[in-house]
C-alpha positions, 0 to 999 in steps of 0.5 A, a space after each residue: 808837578 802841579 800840585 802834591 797830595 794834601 789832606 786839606 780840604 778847601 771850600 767856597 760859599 754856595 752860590 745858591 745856599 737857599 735851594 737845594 741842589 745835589 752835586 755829584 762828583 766821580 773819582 776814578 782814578 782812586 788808590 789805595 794800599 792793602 793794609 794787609 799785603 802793601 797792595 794796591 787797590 783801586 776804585 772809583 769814588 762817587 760823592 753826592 751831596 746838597 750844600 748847604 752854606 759852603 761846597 767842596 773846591 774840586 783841586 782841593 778834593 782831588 789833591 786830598 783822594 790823591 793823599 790815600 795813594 800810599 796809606 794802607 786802608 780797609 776800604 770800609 775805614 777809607 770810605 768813612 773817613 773820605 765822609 766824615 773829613 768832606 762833612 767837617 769841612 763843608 757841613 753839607 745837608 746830606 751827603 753820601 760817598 760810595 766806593 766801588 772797588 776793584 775786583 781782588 781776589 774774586 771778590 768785589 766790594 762796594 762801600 755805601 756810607 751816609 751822612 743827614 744833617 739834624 
């Protein structure tokens, strides 16, 4: 297998830190389990943010989406968590990270959280 699921995130310096840019990244493939009935729930993870000395390395972030896979997690508790663990990280100038999830039972849930540098 080419890679295994990790919580590490890994970063390079950015190119351009004297500009601000926004990059935008799609996961989706995400899952994640119900807490509460061990099921599997599904979406697609929308990052958005300006770097600002160090940006997010793609293998690394799609080895650390893949780690939830088998974590049983409340969507509003996933969506945080991905925002604080990518802004520890990178310490970008704003980032936000949107989940949209599947539909289950009849109810489609979206996750909107934010982060601005001060």
């Amino acid at each position: 297998m080419p890679g295994t699921p990790s919580k590490a995130l890994e970063t390079f310096s950015n190119p351009h830190p004297a500009r601000d840019y926004e990059i935008s990244m799609e996961c989706p493939e995400f899952t994640c389990l119900c807490p509460r009935t061990g099921q599997p729930d599904f979406a697609t993870i929308r990052i958005r943010y300006v770097p600002d000395v160090l940006c997010v390395e793609l293998k690394s972030l799609k080895l650390y989406l893949w780690s939830f896979r088998n974590e049983g997690a409340f969507h509003e508790d996933v969506i945080n968590r991905i925002l604080d663990d990518l802004v520890r990280a990178c310490q970008p100038r704003s980032m936000t990270v949107v989940g949209d999830f599947n539909v289950r039972g009849g109810i489609h849930t979206v996750v909107t959280v934010e982060y601005k540098a001060k």
